[in-house]
Backbone and ligand atoms as CSV (ligand in chain L), in Angstrom:
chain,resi,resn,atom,element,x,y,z
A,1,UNK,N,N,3.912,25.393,-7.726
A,1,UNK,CA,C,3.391,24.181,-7.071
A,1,UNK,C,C,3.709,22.977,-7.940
A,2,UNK,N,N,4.114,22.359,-7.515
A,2,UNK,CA,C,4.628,20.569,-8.075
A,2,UNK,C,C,4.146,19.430,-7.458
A,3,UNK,N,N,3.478,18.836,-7.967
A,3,UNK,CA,C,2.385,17.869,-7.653
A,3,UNK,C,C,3.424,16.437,-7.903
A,4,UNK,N,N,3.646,15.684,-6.754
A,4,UNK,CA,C,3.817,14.372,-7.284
A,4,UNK,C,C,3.251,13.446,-7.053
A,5,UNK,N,N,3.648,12.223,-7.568
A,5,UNK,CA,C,2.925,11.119,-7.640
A,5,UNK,C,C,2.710,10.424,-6.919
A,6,UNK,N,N,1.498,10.024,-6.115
A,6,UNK,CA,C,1.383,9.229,-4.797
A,6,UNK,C,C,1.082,7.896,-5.489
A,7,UNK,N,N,1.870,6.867,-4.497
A,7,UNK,CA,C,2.198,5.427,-5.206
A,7,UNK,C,C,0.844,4.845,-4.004
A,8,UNK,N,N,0.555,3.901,-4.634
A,8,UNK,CA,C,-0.708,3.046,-4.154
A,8,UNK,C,C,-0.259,1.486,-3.695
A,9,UNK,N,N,-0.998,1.189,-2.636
A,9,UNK,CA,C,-0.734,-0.165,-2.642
A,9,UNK,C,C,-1.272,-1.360,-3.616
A,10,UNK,N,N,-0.452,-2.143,-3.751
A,10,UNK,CA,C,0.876,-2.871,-2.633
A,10,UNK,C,C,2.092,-2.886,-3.636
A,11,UNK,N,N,2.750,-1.475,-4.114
A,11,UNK,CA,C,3.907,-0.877,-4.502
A,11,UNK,C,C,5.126,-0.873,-3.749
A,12,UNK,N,N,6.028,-1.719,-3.543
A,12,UNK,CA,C,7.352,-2.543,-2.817
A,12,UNK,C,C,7.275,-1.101,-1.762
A,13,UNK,N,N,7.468,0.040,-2.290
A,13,UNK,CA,C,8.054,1.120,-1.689
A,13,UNK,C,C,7.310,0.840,-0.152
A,14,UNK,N,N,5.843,1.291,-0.576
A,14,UNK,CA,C,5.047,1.148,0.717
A,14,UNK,C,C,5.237,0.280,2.108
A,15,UNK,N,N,6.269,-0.862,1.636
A,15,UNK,CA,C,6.442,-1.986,2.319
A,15,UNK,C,C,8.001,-2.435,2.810
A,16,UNK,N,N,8.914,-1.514,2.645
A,16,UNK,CA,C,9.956,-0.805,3.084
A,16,UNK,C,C,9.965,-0.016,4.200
A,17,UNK,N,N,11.232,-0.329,4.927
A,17,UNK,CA,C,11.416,0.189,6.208
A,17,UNK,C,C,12.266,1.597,4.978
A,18,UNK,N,N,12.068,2.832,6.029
A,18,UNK,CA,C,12.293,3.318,5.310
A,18,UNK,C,C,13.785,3.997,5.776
A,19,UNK,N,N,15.193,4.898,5.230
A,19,UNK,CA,C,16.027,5.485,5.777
A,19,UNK,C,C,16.289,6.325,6.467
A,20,UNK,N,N,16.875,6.367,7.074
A,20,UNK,CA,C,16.601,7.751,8.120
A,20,UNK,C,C,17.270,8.943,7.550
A,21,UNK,N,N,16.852,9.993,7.383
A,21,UNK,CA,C,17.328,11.391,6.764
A,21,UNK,C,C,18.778,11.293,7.752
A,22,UNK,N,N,19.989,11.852,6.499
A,22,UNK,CA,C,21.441,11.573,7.624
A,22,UNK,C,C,21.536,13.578,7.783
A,23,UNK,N,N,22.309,14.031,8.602
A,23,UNK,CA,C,22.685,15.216,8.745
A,23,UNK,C,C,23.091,15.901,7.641
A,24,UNK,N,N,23.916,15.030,6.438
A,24,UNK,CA,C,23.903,16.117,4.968
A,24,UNK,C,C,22.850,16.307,4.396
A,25,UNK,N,N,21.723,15.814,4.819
A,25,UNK,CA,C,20.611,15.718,3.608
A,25,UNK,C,C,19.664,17.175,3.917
A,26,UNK,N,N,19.754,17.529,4.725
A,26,UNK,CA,C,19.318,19.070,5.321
A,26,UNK,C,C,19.691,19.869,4.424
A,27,UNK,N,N,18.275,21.070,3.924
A,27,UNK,CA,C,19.372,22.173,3.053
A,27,UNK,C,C,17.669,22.338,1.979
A,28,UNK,N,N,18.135,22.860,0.872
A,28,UNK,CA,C,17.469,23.353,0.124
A,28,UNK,C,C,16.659,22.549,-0.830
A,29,UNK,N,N,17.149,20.522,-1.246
A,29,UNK,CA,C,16.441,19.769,-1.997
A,29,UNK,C,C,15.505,19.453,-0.563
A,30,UNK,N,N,15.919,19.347,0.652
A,30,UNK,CA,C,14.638,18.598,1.046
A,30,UNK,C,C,13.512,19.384,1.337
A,31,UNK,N,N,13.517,20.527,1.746
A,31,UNK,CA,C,13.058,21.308,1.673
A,31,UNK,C,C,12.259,21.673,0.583
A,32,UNK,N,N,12.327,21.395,-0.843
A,32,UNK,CA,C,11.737,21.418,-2.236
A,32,UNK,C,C,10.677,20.670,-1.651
A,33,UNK,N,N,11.135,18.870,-1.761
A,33,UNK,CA,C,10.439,17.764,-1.488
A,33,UNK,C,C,9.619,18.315,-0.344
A,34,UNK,N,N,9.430,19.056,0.714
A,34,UNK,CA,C,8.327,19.034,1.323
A,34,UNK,C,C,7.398,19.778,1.364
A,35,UNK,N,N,7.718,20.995,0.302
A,35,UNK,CA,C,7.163,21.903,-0.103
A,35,UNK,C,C,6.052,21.048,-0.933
A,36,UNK,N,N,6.560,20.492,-1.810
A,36,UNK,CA,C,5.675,19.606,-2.997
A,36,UNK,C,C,5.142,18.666,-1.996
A,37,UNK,N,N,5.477,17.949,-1.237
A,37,UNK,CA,C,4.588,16.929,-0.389
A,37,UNK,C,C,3.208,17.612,0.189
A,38,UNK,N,N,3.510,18.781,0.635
A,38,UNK,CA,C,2.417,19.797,1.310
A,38,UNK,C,C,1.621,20.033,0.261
A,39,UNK,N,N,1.675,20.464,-1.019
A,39,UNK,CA,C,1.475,20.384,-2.099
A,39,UNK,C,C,0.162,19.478,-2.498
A,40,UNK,N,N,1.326,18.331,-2.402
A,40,UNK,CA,C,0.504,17.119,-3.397
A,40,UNK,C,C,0.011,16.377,-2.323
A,41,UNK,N,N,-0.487,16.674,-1.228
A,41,UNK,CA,C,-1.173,15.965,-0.312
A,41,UNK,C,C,-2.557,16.923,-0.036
A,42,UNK,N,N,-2.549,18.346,-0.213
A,42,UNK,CA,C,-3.758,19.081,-0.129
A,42,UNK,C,C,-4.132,18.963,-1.169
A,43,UNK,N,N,-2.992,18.635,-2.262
A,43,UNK,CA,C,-4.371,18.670,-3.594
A,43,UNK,C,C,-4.962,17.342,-3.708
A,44,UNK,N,N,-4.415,16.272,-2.548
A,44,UNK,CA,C,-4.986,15.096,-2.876
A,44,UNK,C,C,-6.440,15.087,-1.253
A,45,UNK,N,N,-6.670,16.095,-0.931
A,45,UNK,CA,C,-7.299,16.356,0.344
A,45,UNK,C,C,-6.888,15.523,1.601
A,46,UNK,N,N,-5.495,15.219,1.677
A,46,UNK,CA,C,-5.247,14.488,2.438
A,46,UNK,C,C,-4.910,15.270,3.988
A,47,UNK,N,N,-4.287,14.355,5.027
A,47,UNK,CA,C,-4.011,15.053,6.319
A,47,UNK,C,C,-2.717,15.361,6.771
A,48,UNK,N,N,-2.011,14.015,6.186
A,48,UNK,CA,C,-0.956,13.579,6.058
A,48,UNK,C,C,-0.518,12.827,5.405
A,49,UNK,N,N,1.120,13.002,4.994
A,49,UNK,CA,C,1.643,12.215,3.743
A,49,UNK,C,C,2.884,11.945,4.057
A,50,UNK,N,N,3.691,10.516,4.039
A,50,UNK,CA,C,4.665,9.960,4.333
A,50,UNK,C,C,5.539,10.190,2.696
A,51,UNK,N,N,7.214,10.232,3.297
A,51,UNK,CA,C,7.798,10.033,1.642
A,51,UNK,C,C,7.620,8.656,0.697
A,52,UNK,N,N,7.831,7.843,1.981
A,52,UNK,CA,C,6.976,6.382,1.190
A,52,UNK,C,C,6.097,6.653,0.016
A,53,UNK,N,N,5.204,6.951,0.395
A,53,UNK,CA,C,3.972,7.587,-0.105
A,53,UNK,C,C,4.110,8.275,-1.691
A,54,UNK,N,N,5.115,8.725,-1.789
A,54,UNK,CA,C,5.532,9.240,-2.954
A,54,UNK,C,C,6.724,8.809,-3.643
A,55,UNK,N,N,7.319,7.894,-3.021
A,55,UNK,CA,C,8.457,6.865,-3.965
A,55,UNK,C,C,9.783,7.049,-3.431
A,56,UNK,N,N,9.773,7.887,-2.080
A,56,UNK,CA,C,10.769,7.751,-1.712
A,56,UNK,C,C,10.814,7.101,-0.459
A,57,UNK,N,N,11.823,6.348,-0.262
A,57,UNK,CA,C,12.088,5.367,1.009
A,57,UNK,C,C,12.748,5.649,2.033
A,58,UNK,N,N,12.481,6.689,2.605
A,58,UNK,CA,C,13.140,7.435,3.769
A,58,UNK,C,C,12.254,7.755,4.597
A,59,UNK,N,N,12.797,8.143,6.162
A,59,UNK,CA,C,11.627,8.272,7.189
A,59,UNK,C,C,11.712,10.163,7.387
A,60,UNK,N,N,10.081,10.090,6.803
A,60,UNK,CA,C,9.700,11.525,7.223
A,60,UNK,C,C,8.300,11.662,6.162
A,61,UNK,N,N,7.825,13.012,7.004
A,61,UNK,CA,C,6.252,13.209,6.454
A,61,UNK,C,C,5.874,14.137,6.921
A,62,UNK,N,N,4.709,14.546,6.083
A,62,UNK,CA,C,4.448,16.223,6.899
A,62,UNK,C,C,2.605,15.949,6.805
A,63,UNK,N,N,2.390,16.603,7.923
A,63,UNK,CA,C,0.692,16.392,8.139
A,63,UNK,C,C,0.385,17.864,8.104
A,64,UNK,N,N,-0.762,18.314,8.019
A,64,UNK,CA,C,-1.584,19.223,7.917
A,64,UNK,C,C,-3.199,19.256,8.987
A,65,UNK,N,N,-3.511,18.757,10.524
A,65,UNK,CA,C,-4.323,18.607,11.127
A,65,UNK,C,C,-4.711,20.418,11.194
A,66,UNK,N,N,-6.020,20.594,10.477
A,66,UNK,CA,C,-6.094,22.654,10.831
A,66,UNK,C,C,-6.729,22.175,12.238
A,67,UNK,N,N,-6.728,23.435,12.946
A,67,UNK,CA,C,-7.114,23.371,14.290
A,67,UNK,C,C,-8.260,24.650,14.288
A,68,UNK,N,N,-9.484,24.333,14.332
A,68,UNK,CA,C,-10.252,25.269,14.468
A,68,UNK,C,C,-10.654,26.206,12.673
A,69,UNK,N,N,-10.034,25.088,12.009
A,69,UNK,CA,C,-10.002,25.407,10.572
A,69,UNK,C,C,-8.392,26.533,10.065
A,70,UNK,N,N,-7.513,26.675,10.754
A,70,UNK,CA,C,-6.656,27.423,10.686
A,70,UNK,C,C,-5.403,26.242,10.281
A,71,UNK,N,N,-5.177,26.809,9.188
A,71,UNK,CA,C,-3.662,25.569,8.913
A,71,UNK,C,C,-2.531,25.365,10.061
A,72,UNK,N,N,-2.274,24.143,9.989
A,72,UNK,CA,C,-1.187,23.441,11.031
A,72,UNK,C,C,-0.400,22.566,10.268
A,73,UNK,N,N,0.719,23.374,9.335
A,73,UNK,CA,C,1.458,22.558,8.701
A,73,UNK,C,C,2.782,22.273,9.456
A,74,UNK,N,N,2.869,20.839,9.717
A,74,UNK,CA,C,3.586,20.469,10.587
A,74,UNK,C,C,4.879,18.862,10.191
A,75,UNK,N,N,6.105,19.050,9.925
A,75,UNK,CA,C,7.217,17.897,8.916
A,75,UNK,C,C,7.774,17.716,10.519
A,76,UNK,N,N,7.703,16.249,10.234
A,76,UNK,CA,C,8.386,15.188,10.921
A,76,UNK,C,C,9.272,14.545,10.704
A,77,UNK,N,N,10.871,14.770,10.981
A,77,UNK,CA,C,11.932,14.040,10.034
A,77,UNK,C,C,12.774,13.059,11.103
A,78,UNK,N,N,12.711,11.847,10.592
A,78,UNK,CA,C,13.226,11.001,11.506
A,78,UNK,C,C,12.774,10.471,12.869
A,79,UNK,N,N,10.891,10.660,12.629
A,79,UNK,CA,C,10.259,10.243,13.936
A,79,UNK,C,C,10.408,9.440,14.755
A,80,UNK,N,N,10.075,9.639,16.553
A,80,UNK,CA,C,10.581,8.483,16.968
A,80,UNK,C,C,9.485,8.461,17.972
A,81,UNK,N,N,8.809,7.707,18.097
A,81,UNK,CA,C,7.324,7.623,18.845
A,81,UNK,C,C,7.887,7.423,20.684
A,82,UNK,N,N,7.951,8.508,21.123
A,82,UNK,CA,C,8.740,7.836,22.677
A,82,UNK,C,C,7.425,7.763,23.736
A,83,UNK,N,N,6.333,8.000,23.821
A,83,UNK,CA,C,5.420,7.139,24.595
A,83,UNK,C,C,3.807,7.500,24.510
A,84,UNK,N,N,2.928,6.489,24.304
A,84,UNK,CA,C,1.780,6.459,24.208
A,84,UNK,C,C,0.790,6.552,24.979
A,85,UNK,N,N,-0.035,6.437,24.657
A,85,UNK,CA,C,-1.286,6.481,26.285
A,85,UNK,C,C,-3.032,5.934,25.641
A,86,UNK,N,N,-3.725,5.789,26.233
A,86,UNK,CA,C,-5.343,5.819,26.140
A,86,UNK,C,C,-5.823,4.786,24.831
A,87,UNK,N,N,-6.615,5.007,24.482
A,87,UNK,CA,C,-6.888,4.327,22.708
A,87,UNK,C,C,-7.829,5.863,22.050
A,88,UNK,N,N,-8.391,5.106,21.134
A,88,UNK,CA,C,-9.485,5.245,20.332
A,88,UNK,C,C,-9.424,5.084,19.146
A,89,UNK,N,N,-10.693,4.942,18.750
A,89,UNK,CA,C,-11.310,3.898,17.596
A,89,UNK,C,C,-12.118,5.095,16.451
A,90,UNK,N,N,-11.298,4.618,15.468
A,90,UNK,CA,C,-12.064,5.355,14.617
A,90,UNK,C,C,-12.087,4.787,12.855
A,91,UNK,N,N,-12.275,5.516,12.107
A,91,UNK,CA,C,-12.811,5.085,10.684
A,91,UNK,C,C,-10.941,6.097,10.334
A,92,UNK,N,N,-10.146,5.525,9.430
A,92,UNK,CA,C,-9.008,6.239,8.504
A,92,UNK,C,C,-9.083,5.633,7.189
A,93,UNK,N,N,-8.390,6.645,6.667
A,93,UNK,CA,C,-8.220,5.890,4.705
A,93,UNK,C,C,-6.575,6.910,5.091
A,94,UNK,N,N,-6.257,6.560,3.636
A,94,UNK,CA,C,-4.744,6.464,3.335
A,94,UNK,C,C,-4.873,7.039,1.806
A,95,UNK,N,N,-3.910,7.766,1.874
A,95,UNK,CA,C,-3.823,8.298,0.440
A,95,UNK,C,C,-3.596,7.251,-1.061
A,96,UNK,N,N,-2.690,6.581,-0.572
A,96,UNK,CA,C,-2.200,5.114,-0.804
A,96,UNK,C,C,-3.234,3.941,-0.989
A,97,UNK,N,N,-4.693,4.277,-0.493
A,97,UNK,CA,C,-5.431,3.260,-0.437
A,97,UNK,C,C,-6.861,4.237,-0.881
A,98,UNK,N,N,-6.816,4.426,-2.156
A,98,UNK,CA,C,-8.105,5.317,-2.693
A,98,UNK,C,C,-9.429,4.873,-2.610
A,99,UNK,N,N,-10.206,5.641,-1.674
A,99,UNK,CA,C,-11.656,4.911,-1.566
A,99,UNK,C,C,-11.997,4.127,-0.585
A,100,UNK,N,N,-10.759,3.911,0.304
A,100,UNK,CA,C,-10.806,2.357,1.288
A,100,UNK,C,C,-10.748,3.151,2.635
A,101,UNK,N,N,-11.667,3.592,3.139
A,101,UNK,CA,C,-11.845,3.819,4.825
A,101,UNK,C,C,-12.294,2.717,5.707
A,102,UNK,N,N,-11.727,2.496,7.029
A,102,UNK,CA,C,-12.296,1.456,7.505
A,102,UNK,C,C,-11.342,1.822,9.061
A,103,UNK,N,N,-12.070,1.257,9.791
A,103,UNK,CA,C,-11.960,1.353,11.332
A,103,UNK,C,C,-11.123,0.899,11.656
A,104,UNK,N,N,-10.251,1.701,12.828
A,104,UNK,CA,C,-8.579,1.254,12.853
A,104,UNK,C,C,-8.640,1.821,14.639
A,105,UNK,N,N,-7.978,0.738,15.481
A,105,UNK,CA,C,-7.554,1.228,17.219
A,105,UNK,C,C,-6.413,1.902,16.998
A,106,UNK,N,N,-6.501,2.936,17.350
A,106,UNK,CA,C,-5.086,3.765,17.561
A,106,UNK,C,C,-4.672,4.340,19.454
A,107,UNK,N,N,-3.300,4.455,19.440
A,107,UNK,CA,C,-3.719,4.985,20.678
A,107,UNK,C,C,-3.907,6.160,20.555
A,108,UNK,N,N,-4.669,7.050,22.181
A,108,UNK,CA,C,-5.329,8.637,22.047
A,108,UNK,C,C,-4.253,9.460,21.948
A,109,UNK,N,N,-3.134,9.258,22.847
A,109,UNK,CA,C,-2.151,10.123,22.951
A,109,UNK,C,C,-0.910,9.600,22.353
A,110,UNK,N,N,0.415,10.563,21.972
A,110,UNK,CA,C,1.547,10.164,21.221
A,110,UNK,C,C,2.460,11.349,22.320
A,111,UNK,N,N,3.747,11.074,22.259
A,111,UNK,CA,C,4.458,11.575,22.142
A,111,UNK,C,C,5.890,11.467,21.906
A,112,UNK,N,N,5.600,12.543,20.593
A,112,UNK,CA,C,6.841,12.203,19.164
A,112,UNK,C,C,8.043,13.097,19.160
A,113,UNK,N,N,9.397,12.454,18.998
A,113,UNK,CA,C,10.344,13.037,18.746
A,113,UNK,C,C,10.762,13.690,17.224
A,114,UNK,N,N,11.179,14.134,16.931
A,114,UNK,CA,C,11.239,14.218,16.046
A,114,UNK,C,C,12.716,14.890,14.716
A,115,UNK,N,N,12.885,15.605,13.960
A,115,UNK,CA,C,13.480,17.160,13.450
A,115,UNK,C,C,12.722,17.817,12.502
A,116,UNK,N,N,12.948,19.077,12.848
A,116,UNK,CA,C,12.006,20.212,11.576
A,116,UNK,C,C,12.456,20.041,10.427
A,117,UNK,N,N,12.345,20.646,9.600
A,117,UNK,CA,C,12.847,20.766,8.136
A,117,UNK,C,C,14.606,21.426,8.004
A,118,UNK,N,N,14.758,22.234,9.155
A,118,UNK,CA,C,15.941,22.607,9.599
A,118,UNK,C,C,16.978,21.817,10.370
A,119,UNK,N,N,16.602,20.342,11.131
A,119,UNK,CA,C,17.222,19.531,11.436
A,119,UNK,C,C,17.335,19.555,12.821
A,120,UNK,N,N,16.199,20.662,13.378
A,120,UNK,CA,C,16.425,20.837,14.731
A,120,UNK,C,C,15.477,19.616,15.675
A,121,UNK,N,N,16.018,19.560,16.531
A,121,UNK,CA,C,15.111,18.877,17.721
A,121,UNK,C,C,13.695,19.226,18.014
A,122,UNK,N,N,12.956,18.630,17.503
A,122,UNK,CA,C,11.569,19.205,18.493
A,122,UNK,C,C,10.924,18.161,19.012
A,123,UNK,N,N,9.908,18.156,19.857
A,123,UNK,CA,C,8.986,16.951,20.570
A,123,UNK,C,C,7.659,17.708,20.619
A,124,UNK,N,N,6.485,16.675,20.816
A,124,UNK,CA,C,5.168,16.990,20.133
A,124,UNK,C,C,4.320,16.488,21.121
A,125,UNK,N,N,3.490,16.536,21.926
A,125,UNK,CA,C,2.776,16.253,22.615
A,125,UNK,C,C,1.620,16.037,21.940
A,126,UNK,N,N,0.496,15.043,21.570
A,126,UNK,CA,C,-0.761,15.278,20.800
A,126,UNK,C,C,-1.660,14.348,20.829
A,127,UNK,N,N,-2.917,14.396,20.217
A,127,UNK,CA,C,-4.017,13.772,21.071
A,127,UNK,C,C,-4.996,13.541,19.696
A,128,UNK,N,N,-5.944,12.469,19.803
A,128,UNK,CA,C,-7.427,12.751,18.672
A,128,UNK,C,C,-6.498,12.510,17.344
A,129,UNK,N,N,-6.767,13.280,16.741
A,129,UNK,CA,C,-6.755,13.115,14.881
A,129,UNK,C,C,-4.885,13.167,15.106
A,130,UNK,N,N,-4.583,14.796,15.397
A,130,UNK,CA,C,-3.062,14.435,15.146
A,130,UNK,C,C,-2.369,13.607,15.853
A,131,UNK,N,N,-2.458,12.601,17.154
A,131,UNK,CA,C,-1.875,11.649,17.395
A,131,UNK,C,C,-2.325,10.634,16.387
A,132,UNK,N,N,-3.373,9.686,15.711
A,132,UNK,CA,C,-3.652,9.316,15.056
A,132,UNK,C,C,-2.956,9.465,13.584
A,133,UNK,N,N,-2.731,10.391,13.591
A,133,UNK,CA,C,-2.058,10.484,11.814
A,133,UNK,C,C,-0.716,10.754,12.189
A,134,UNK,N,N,0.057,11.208,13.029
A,134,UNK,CA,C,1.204,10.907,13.770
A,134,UNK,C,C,1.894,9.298,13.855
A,135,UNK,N,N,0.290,8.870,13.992
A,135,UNK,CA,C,0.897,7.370,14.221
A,135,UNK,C,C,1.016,6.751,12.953
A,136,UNK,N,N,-0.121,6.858,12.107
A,136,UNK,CA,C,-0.163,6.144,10.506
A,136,UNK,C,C,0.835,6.507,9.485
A,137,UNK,N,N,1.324,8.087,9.892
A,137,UNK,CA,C,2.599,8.453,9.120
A,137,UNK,C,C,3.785,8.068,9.547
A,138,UNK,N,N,3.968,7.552,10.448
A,138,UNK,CA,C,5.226,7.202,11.478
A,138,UNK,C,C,5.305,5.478,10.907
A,139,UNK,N,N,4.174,4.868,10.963
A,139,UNK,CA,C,3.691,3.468,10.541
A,139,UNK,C,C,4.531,3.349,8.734
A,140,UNK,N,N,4.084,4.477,8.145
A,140,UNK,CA,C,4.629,4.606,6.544
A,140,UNK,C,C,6.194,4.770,6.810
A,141,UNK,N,N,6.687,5.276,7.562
A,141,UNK,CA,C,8.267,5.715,7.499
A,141,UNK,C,C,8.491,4.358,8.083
A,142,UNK,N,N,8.483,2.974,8.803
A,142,UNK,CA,C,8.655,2.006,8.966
A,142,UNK,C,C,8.269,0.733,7.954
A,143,UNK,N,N,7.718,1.058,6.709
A,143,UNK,CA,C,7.455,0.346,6.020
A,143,UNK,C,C,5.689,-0.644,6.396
A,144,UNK,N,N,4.968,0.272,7.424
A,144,UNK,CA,C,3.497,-0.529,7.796
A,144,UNK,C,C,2.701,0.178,7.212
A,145,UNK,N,N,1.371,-0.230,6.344
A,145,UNK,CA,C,0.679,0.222,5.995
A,145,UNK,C,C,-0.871,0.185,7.314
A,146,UNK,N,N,-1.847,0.802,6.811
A,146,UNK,CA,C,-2.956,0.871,7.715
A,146,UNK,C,C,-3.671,-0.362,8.108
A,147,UNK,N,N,-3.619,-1.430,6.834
A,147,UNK,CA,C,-3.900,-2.873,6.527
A,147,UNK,C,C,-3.470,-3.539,7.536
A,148,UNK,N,N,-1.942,-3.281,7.954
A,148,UNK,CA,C,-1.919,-3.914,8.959
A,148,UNK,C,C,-2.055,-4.086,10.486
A,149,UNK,N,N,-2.464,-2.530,10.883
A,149,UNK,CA,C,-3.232,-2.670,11.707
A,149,UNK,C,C,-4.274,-2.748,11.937
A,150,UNK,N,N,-5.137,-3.430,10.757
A,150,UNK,CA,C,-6.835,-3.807,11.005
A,150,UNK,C,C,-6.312,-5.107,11.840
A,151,UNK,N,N,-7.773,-5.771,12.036
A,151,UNK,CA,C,-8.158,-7.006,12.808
A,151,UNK,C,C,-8.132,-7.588,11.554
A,152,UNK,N,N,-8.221,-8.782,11.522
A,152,UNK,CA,C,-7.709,-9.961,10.777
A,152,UNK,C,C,-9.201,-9.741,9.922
A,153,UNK,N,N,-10.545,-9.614,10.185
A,153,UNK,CA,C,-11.710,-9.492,9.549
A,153,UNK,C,C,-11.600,-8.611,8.690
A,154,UNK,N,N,-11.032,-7.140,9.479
A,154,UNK,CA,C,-11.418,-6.149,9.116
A,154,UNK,C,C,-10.627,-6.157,7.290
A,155,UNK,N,N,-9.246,-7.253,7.946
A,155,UNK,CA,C,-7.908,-6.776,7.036
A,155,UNK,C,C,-8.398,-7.929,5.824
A,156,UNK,N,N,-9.601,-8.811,5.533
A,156,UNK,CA,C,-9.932,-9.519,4.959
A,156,UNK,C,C,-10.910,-8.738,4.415
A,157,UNK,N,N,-11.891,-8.008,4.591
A,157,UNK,CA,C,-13.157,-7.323,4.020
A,157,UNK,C,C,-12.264,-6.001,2.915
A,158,UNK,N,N,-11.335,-5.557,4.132
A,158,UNK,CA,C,-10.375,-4.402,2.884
A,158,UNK,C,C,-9.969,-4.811,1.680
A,159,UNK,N,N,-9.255,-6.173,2.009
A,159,UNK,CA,C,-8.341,-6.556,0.352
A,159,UNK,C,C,-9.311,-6.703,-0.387
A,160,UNK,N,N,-10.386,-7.595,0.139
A,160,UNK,CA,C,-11.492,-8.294,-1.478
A,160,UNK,C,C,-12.198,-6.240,-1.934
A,161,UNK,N,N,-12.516,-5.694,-1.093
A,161,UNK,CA,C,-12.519,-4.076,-1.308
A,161,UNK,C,C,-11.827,-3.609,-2.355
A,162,UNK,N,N,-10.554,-3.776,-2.275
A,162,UNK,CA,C,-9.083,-2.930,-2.814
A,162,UNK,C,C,-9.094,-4.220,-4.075
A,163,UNK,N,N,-9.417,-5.440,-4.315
A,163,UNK,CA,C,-9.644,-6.203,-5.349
A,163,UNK,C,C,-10.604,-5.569,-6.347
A,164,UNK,N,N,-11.894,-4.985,-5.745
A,164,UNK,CA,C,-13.075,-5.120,-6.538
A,164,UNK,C,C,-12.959,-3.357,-6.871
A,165,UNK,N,N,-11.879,-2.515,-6.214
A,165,UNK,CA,C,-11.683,-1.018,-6.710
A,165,UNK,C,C,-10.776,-1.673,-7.589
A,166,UNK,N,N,-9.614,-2.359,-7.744
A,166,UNK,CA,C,-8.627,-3.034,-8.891
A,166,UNK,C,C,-9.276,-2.837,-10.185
A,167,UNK,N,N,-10.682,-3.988,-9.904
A,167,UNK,CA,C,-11.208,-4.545,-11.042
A,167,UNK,C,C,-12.014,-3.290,-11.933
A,168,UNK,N,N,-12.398,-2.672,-11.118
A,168,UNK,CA,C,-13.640,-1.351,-11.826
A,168,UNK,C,C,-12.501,-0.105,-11.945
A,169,UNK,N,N,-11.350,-0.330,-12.107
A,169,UNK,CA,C,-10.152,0.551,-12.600
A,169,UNK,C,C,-10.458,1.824,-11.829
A,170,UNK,N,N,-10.849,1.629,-10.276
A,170,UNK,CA,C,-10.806,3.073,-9.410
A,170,UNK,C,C,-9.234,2.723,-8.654
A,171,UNK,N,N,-8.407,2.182,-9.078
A,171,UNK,CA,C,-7.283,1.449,-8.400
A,171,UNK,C,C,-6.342,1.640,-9.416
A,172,UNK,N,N,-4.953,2.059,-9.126
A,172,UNK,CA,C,-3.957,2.050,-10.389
A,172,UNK,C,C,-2.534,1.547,-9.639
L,1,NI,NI,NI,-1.343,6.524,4.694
């Protein structure tokens, strides 16, 4: 197991559109990298984790939503969000943003294009939490953080937040 380093905001990376995995890049290093992403995202108790997220600037991420408590490890390479539906409102944090939960509109339903770790085609139908983190990891492979889809209040109460975790060194 290889743990890497999840970068925090507001680290340039985070704020990068990110590259799209090309057809050579398939094979046995990326495959490492998502092994360790799966990795270093359960040991960080997370749901999901963008490469952003870890210093690399390319589009892809792998989530972990268990279903009924049963693992659902699930890599998204080169997502492409082809149509939405419904809302809902809920409370998210970000691996990237330690300590900082706060209420975010997402829509209810997604449905994502995508490739496996093998480079194949798949599409995803999904709803609740994994459309939701579907969307915030898809948001990281475009260079958007969660910040920016708060409301202008919400996205004002977070920073002086993410200031005052800065100051009491829960922030690095
Ligand atoms: Ni995030």
């Amino acid at each position: 197991m290889a743990l890497m380093r999840i970068v925090h905001y507001p680290e340039p990376v985070l704020l990068t559109v990110g590259k799209p995995v090309g057809d050579g890049e398939f094979g046995a290093d990326l495959e490492r990298t998502v092994a360790d992403m799966f990795d270093t995202m359960r040991d960080a108790g997370g749901v999901g984790l963008a490469a952003p997220q870890v210093g690399l600037s390319q589009r892809f991420f792998v989530m972990d939503v268990a279903k009924e408590g049963q693992p659902d490890p699930q890599v998204f390479i080169n997502p492409e969000i082809m149509s939405v539906e419904g809302e809902q409102i809920g409370d998210e944090g970000c691996l990237s943003f330690p300590g900082l939960y706060q209420s975010v509109k997402r829509d209810m339903r997604v449905i994502v294009r995508a490739q496996d770790v093998k480079g194949e085609l798949i599409e995803r139908d999904l709803t609740d939490l994994a459309a939701r983190c579907v969307l915030h990891e898809t948001d990281h492979c475009d260079g958007i953080v969660f910040l920016d889809r708060m409301t202008a209040l919400k996205r004002e109460l977070a920073k002086r937040k993410i200031k005052h975790l800065q100051k009491t060194g829960k922030w690095e």
